[in-house]
N, C-alpha and C positions, 0 to 999 in steps of 0.2 A: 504494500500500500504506500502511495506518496504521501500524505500530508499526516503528519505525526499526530493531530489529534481524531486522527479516525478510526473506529474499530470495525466498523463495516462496510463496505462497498456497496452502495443501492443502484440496485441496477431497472426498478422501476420509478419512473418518474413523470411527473406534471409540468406539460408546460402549456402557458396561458400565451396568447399574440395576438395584442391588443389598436386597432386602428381607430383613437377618438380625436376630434380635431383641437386645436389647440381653440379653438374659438369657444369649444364646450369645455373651458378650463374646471368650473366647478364638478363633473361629471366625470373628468377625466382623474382629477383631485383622488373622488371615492371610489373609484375602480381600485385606482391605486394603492391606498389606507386600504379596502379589500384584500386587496395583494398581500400587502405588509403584513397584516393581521394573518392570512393563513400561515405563516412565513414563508410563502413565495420570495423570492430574489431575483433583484434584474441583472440578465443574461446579456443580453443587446437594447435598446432604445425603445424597444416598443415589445419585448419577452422578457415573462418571466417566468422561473423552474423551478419547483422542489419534491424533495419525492415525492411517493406514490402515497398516500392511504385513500380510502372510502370516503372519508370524510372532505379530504381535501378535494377531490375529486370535484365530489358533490356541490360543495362550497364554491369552489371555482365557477364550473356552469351555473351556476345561482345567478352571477356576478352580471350585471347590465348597464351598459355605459352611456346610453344613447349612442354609439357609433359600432364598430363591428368588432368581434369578440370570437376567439377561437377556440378551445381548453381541447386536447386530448392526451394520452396516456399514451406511455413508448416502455416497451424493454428495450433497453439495451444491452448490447453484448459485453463481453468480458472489460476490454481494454478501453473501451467508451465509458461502462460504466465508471472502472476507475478514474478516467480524468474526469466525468461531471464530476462526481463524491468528491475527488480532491477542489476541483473549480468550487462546489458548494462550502467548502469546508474555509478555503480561501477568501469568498464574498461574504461569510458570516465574519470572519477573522475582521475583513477591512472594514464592515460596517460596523464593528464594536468601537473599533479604532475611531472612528469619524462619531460615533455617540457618544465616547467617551471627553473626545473634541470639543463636540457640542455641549454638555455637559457642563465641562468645564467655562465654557464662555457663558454660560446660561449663569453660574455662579459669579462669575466678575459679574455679570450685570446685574444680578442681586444687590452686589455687595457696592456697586455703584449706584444704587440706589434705584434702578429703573426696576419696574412691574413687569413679571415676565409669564403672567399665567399662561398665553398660546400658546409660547413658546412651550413650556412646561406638557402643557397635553400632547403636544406634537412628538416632544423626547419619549413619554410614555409609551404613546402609540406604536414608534419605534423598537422601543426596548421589548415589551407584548412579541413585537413580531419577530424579532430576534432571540427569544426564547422558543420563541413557537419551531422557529427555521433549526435550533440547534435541537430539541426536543427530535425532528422531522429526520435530521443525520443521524440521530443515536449517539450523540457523543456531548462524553460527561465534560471533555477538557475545556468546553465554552461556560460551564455552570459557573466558577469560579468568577470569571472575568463580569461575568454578565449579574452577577450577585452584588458585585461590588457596586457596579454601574446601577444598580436597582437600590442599594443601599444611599447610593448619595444623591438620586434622583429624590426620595423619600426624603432625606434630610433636605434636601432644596424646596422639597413642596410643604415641608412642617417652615422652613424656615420664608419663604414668599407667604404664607397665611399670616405667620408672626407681623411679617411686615406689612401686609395689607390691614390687619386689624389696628394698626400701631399708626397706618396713613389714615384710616376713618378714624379715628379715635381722635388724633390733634389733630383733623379737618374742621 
């Protein structure tokens, strides 16, 4: 296996390929957070992949954009399957990286004083679907990182209430 925190190779998998126009931004938006929530990951620009269950499956074809929508289910062979599994194993890796990013600037801007509740829903929404995406690989080595990342998002949204109640309060 290539990617050291994988213990299994899935060699069935989901992929979604999605055509909504940028004009239906809000439409496009919830497809998308759809996506994220199953932990779907994007592949190329307008695909995204994760393995197979029933559930996901199901989920997927649910999904309606006002534009046009494709969801099917692929085996792949041996040597495929391993580079998707490593490639999934990869795009979990670099989107923790980039939450953890985000995260972190979501905290300066706290502590600069600014209100950050979207923000705040938006890292959630994220973090959700990044649990969901490592839960989907079978693999324990994402729990860790992604614990911490849940640990401080938690402290960031105890500590943005503190401050929103502290702003109404001397308003």
């Amino acid at each position: 296996m290539g990617h050291p925190e994988i213990r299994r190779i899935e060699k069935d998998w989901i992929l979604v390929v999605y055509d909504i126009s940028v004009e239906k931004g809000s439409m496009r938006k919830r497809v998308l957070r759809r996506l994220h929530k199953l932990g779907a990951l994007q592949f190329t620009e307008s695909v995204y992949y994760m393995p197979y269950t029933e559930e996901g499956i199901s989920a997927a074809q649910e999904i309606s954009g006002g534009g046009t929508l494709f969801v099917w289910s692929s085996k792949v062979e041996e040597e495929g399957a391993r580079l998707l599994t490593d490639r999934f194993a990869m795009d979990i890796s670099s989107a923790v990286d980039n939450l953890e990013s985000k995260v972190c600037k979501a905290e300066d801007l706290l502590e600069s004083g600014e209100r950050i509740d979207w923000r705040l829903k938006s890292l959630r929404t994220k973090f959700r679907g990044l649990n969901r995406a490592s839960v989907l690989i079978r693999s324990g080595a994402f729990a860790g990182r992604l614990a911490e990342v849940g640990q401080r998002l938690s402290d960031l949204r105890t500590r943005a209430r503190a401050r929103a109640r502290e702003m109404a309060t001397n308003a």
